[in-house]
MARBAVEX-616102 format. One record per residue: residue in one letter; x, y, z of N, C-alpha, C in turn. Coordinates in steps of 0.001 Angstrom, whole numbers, plus 500000, padded with zeros to 6 digits. Example, Ala and Ser with C-alpha at 12.3 -4.5 7.8 and 13.67 -1.06 7.14 Angstrom:
% MARBAVEX-616102
A  513190  494310  507800  512300  495500  507800  513200  496700  507800
S  512850  497750  507080  513670  498940  507140  512900  500030  507870
//
This chain:
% MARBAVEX-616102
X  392087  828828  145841  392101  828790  147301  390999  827861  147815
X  391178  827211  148722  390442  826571  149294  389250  826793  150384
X  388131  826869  149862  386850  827751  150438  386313  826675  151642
X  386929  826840  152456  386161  825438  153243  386175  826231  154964
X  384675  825894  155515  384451  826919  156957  384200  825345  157990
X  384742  825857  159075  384624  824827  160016  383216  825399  160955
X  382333  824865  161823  381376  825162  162509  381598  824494  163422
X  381977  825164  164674  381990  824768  165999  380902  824894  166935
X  380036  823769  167499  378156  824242  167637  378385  823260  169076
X  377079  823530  169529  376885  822620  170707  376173  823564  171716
X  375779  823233  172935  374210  823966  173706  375682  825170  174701
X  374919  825280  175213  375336  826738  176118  376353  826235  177307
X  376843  826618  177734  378087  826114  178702  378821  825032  178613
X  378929  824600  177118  379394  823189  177003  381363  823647  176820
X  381276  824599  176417  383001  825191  175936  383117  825696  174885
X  381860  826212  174033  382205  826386  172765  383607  827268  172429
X  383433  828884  172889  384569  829630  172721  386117  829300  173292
X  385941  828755  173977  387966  828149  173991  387983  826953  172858
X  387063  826658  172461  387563  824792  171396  387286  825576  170173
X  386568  826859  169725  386261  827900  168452  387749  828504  168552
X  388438  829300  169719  389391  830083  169463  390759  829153  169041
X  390947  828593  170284  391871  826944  169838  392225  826665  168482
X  391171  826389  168012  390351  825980  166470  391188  827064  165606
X  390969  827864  165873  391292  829435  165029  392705  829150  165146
X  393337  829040  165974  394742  829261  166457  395376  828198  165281
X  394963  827224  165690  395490  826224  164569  395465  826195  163341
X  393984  826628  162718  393815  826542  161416  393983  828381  160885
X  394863  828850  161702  394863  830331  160835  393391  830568  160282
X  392698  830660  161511  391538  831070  161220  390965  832458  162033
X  389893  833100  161982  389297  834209  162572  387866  833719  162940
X  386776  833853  163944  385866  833427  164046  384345  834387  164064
X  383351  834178  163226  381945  834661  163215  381162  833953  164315
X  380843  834814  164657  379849  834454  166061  378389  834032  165492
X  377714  832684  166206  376636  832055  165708  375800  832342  166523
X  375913  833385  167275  374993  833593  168701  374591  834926  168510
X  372687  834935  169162  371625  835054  168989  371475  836548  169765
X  372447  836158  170650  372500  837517  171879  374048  837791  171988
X  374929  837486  171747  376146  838159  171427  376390  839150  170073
X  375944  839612  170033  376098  840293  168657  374957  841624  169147
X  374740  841771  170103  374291  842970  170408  375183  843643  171756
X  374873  844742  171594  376106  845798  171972  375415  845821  173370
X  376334  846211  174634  375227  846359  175725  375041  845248  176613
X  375082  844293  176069  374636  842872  176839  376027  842061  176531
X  376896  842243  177541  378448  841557  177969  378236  840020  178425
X  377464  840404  179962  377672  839692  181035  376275  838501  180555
X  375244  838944  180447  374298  837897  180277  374052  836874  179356
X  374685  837326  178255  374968  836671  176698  376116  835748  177083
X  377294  836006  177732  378405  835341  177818  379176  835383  177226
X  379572  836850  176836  380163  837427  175598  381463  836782  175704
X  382178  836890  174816  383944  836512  174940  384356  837401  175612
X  385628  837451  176456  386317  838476  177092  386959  839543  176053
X  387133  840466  176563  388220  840905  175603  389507  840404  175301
X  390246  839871  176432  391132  838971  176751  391015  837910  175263
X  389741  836976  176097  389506  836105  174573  389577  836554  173181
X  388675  837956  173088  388811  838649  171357  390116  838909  171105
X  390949  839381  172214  392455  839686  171607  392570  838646  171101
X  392924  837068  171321  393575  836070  170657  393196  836189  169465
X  392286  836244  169128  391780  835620  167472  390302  836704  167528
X  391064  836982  166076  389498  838414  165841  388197  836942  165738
X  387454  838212  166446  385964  837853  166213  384869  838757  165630
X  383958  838547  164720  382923  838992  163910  381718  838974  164652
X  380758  839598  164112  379370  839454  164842  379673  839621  166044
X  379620  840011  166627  379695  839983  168795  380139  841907  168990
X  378948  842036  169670  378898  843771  170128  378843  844485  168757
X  378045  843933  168164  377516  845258  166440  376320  845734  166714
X  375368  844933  167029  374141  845506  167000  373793  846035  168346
X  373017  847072  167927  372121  848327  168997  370807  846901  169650
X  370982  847001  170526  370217  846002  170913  368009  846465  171128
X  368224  847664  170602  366950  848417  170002  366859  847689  168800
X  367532  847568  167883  367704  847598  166603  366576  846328  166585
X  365829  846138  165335  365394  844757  164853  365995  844162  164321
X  366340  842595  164258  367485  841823  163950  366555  840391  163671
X  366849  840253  162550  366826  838793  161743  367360  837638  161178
X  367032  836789  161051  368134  835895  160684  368548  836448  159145
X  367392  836891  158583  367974  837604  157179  369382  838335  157025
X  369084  839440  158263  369977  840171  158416  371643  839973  158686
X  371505  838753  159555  372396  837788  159911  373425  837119  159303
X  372267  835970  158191  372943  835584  157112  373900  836693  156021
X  373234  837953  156309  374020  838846  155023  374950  839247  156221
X  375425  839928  156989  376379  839676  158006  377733  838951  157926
X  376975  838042  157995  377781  836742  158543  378561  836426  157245
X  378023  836284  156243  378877  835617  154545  379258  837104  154575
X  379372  838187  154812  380168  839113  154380  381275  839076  155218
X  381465  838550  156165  382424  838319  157209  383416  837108  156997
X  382394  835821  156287  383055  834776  155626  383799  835430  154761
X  383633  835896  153398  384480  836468  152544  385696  836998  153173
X  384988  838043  153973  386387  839027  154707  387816  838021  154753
X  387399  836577  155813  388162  835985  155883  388884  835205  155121
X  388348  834709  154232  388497  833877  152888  389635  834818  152351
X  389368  836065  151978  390083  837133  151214  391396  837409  151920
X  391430  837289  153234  392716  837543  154520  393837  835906  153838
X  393177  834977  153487  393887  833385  153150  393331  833108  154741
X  392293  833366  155266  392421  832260  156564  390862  831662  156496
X  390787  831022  157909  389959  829769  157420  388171  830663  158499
X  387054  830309  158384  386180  830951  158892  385752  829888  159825
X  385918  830131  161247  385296  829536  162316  383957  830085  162767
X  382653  829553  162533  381384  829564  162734  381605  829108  164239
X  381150  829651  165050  380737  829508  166726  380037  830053  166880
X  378720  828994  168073  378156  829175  168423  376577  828404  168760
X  376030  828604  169168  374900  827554  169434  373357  827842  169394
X  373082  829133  168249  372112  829496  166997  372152  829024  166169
X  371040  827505  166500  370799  826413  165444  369822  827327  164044
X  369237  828469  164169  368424  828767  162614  369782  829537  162325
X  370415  830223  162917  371746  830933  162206  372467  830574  161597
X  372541  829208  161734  373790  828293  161504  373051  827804  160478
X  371612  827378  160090  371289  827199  159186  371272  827795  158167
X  371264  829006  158284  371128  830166  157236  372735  830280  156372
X  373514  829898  156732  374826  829248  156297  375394  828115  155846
X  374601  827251  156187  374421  825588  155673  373648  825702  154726
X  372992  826757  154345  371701  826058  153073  371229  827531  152092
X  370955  827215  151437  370610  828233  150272  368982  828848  150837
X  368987  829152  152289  367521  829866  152378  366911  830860  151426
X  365940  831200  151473  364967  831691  150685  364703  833227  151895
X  365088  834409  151372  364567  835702  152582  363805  836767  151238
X  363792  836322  150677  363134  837544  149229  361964  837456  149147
X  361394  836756  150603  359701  837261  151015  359597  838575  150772
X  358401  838908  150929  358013  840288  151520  358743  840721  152809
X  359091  842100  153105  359661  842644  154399  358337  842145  155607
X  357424  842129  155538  356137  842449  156594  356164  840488  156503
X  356522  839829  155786  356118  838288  155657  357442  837574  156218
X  358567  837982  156302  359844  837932  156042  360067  838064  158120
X  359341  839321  158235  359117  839613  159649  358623  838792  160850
X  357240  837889  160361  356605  837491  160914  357024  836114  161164
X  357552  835644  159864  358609  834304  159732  359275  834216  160970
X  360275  834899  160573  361628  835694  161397  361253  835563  162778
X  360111  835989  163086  359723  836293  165079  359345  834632  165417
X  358537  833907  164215  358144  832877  164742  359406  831933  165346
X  360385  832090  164311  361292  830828  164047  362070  831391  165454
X  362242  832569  165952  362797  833477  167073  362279  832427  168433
X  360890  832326  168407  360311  832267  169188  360624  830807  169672
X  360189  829608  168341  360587  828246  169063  362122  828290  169579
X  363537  829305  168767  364575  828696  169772  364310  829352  170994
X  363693  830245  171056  363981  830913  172703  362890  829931  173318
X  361766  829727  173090  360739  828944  173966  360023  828078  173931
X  361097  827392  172444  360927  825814  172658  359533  825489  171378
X  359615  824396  170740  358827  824095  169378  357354  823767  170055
X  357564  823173  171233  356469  822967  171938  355189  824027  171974
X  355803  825606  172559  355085  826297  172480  354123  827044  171496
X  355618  826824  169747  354969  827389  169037  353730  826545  168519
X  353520  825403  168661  353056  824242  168440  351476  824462  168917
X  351764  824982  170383  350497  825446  171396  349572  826047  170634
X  350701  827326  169773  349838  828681  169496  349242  828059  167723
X  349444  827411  167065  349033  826502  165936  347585  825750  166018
X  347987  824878  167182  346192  824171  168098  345216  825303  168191
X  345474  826787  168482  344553  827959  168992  343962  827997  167440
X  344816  828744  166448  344672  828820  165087  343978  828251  164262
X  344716  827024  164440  344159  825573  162836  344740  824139  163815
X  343105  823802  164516  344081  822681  165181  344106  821517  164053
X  343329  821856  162793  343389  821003  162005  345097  820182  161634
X  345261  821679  160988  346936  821403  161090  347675  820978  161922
X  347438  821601  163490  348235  821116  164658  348273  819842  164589
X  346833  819080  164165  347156  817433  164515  347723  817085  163827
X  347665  817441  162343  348308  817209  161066  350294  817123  161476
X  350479  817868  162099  351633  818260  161971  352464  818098  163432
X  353737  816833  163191  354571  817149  164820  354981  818387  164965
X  355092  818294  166564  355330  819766  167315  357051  819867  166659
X  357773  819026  166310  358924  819173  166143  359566  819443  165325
X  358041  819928  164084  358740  819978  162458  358632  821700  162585
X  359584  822207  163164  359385  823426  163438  358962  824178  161802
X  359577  823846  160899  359415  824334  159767  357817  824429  159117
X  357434  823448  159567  356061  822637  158751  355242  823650  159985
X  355295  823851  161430  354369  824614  161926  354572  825781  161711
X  355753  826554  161277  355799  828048  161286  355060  828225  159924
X  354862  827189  158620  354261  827636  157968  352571  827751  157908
X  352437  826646  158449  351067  826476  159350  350789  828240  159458
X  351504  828319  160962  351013  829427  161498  351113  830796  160249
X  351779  830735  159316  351913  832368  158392  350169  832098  158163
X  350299  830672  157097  349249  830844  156377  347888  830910  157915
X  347661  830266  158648  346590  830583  159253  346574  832211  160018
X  347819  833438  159946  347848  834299  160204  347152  835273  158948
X  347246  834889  157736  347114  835143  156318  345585  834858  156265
X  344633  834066  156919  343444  833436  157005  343521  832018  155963
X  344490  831440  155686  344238  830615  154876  344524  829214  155923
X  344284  828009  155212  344399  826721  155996  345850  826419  155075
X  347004  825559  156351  347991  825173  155175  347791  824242  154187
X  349139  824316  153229  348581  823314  152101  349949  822060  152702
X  349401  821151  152523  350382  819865  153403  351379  819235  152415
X  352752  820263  152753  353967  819802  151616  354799  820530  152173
X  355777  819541  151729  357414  820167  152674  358413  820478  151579
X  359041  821819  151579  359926  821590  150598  361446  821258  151220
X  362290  820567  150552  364094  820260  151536  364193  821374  150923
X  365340  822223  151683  366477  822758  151634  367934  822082  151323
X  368268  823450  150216  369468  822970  149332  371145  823755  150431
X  371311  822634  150202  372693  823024  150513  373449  824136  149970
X  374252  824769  150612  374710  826263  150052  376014  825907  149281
X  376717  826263  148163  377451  825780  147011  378625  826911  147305
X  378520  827866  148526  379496  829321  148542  380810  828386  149165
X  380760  827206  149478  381902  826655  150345  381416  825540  150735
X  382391  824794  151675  382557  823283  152227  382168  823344  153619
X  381694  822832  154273  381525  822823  155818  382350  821863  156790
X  382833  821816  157619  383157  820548  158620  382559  821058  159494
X  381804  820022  160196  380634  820059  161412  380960  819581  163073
X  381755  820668  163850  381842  819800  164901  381050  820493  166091
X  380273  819386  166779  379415  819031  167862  380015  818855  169330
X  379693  819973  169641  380429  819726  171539  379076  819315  172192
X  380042  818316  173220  378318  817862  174413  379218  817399  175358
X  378647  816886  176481  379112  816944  177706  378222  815675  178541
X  378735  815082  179552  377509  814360  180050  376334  815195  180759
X  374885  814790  180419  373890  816043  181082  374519  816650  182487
X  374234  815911  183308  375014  816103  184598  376010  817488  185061
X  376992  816553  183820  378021  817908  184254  377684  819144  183532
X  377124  818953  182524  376537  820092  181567  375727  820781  182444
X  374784  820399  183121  373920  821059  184124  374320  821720  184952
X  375376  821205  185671  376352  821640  186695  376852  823359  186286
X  377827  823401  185091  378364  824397  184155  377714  824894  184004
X  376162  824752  183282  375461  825898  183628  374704  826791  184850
X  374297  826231  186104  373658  826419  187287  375183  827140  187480
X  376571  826963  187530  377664  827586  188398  377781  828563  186945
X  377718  828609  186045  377771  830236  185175  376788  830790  185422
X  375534  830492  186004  374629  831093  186091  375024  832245  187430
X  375617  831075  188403  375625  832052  189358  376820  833123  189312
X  377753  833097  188673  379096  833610  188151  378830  834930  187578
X  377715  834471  186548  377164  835884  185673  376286  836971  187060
X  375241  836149  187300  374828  837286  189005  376201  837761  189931
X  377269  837211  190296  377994  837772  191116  379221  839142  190276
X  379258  838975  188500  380027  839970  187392  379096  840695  187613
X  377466  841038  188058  377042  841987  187535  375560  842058  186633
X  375112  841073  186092  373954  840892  185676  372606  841665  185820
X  372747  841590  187110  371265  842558  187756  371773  843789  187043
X  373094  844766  187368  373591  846301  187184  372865  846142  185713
X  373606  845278  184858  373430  845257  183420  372346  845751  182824
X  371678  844837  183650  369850  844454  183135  369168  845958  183148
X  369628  846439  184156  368968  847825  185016  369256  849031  183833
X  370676  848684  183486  371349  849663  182632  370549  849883  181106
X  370391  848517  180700  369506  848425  179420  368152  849271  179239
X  367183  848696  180899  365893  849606  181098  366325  851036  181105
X  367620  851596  181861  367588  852677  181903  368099  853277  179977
X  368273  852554  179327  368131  852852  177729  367188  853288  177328
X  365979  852981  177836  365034  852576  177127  364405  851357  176945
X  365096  850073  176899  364421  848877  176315  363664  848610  177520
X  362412  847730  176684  361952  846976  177866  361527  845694  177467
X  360764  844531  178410  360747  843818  178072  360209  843082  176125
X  359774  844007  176061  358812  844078  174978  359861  843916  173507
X  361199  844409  173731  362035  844195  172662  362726  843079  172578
X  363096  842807  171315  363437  841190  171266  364629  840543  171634
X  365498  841636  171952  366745  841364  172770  366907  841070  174323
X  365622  841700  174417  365807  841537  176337  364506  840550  176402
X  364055  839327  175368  363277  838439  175643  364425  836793  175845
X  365855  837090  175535  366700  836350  175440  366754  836078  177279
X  367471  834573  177390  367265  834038  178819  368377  834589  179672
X  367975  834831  180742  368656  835801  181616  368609  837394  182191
X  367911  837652  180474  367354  839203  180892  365829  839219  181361
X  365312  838196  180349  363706  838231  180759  363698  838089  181893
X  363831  836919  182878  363596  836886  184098  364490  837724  184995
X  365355  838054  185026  365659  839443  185773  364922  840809  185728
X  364407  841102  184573  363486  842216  184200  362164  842061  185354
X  362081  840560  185220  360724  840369  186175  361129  840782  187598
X  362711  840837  188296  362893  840640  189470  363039  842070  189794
X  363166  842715  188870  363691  844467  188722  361812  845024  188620
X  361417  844267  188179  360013  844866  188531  359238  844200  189520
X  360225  843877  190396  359126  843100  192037  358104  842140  191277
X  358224  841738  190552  357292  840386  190068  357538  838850  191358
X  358685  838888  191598  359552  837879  192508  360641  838264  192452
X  361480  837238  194040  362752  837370  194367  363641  837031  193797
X  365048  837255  194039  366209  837289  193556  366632  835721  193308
X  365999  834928  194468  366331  833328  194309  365767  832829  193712
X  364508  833194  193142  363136  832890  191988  363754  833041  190723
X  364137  834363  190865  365031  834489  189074  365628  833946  188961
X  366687  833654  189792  368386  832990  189266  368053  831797  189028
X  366873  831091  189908  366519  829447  189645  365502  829483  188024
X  365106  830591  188033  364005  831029  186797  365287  830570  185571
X  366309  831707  185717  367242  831417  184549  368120  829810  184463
X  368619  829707  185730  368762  828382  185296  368107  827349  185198
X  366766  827586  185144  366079  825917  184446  365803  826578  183261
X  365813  827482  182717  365418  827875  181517  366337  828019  180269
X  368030  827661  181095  369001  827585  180284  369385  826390  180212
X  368925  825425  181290  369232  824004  180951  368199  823536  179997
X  366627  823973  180159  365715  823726  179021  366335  824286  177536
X  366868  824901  177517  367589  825777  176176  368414  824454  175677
X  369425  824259  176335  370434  823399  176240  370023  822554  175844
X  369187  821671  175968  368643  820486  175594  367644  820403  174262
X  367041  821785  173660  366337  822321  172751  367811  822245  171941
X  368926  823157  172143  369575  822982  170981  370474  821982  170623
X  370560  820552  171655  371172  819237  171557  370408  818566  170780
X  369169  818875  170577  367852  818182  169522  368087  818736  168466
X  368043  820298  168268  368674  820991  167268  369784  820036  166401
X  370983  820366  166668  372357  819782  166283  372055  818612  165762
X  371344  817894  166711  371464  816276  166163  371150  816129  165339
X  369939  817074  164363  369311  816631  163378  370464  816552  162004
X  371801  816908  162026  372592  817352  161181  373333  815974  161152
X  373242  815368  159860  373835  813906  159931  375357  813916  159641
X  376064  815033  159139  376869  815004  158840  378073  816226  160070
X  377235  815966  161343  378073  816857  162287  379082  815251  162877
X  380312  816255  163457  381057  814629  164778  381226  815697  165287
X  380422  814589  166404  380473  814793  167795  381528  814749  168905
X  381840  815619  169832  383212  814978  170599  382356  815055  172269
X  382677  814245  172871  381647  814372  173882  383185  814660  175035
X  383137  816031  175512  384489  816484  176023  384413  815735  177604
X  383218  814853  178196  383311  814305  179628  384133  813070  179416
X  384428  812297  178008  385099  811218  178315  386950  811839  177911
X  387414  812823  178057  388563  812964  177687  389114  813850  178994
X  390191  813542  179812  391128  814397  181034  390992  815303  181171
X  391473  816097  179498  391261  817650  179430  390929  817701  178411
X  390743  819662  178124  390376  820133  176889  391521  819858  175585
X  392577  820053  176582  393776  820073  175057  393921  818247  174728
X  393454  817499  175571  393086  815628  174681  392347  815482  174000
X  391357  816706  174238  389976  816610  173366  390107  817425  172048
X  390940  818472  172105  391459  819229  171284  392064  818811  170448
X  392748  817661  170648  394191  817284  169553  392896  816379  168563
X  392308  815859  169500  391052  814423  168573  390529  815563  167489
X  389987  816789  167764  388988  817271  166986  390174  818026  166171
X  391827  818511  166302  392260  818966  165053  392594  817581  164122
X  392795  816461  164899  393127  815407  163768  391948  814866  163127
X  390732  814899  164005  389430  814384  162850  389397  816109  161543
X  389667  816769  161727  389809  818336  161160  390380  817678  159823
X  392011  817190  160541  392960  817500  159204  392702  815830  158218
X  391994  814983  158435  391915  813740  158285  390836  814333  157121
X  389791  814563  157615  388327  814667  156939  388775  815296  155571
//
């Protein structure tokens, strides 16, 4: 049988889930969710979950499993996720990866290493958490505090090279200056496709989902979670959309402060994981602003599919 997974990736409001389900439809496939905040239970509206509508068409994996209490890793993820690959493999259909969790997606592209220590494994885990939610820049910040030796040593952009920075200067040690590559994963074949949009309209799509998600319900949501229990402090409600609503639910600022809070913070996202993607030399790209519609853009990406 032929072990081969397609990955449908690209930043946040670009279309991923109709060109993933599409995808599915055609290639007798089922799809694993690559997203960071869909895969916790509880959080519908702010994540941008699929409809149910949408899950009827074509099963989906990962999306509403986890207790959004729960601690969640990419470790955890990766074992997840290839148990879900199999599932499908074993059905004869094909595994559609969606989504736009560039370390998730890595953890599937490459033979990572998680047989750290649990407590080392942890700390990894929050860092690498931290640059996608708030950007390499920041973790970069907290490196200069540490060992600015290293900081200078090291671009803000080698996210890899600073998270190790930061273990070892958490460990008290100074890093040692060496990179190891990552091996490609041998469980299967990949095809890599890249959705983008012109910024513009991409911006647009997100500022009008932004406001779409506040008028479904967002605020109720948010409220519903605190009334769980969670608070800001857990790592599910540090994801964009809840954090700054949490602030508006605690009179920190107004309602027009947040919603503008979340959308520059999802167009900053967007553009973090368009840097992401790119680094992958072997993704094609379909840039869906130069094509009429989705189904012109659709037919290009099943014939670059069945060609490749």
């Amino acid at each position: 049988m032929k072990r081969e997974i397609i990955a449908i990736c690209g930043p946040t409001a670009v279309g991923k889930t109709k060109y993933a389900i599409e995808t599915a439809k055609h290639f007798n496939g089922e799809i694993v969710s690559c997203d960071s905040m869909q895969l916790y239970k509880y959080m519908d509206i702010g994540s941008a979950k699929p409809t149910a509508e949408e899950q009827a068409k074509v099963k989906h994996y990962l999306v509403d499993q986890i207790d959004p209490r729960e601690m969640f890793s990419v470790a955890k993820y990766q074992k997840l996720a290839k148990e879900a690959i199999e599932e499908i493999f074993n059905k004869g259909k094909t595994p559609i990866i969606a989504g736009g969790t560039g370390l998730y997606l890595n953890s599937l592209l490459y033979d990572m290493d998680f047989s750290a220590p649990p407590m080392e494994n942890e700390y990894r885990n929050r860092l690498y958490d931290d640059a996608e939610r708030f950007g390499a820049e920041a973790l970069h910040q907290r490196l200069k505090e540490l060992d600015p030796d290293a900081a200078e040593r090291i671009h803000p952009n080698n996210v890899k090279k600073v998270v190790r920075a930061l273990e070892a200067a958490q460990a008290g040690n100074k890093v040692k200056n060496f990179a190891t590559e990552l091996r490609p994963c041998t469980d299967y074949t990949v095809k890599l496709i890249g959705l983008t949009r012109d910024r513009g309209e991409l911006y647009e799509r997100i500022n009008l989902r932004v406001d779409i998600l506040i008028e479904m319900g967002l605020i109720d949501e948010v409220k519903g979670l605190l009334d769980r229990g969670l608070s800001e402090s857990d790592i599910s409600m540090k994801g964009i959309g809840y954090k700054e609503i949490i602030g508006y639910c605690n009179h920190e600022y107004d309602l027009e402060t947040a919603v503008n809070m979340v959308k520059k913070n999802t167009r900053r996202y967007a553009k973090r994981q368009l840097t992401w993607f790119k680094r992958y030399d072997d993704m094609k790209w379909f840039d869906i602003s130069q094509y009429s519609s989705d189904e012109e853009c659709l037919e290009d990406v099943f014939k670059w599919l069945e060609k490749k």
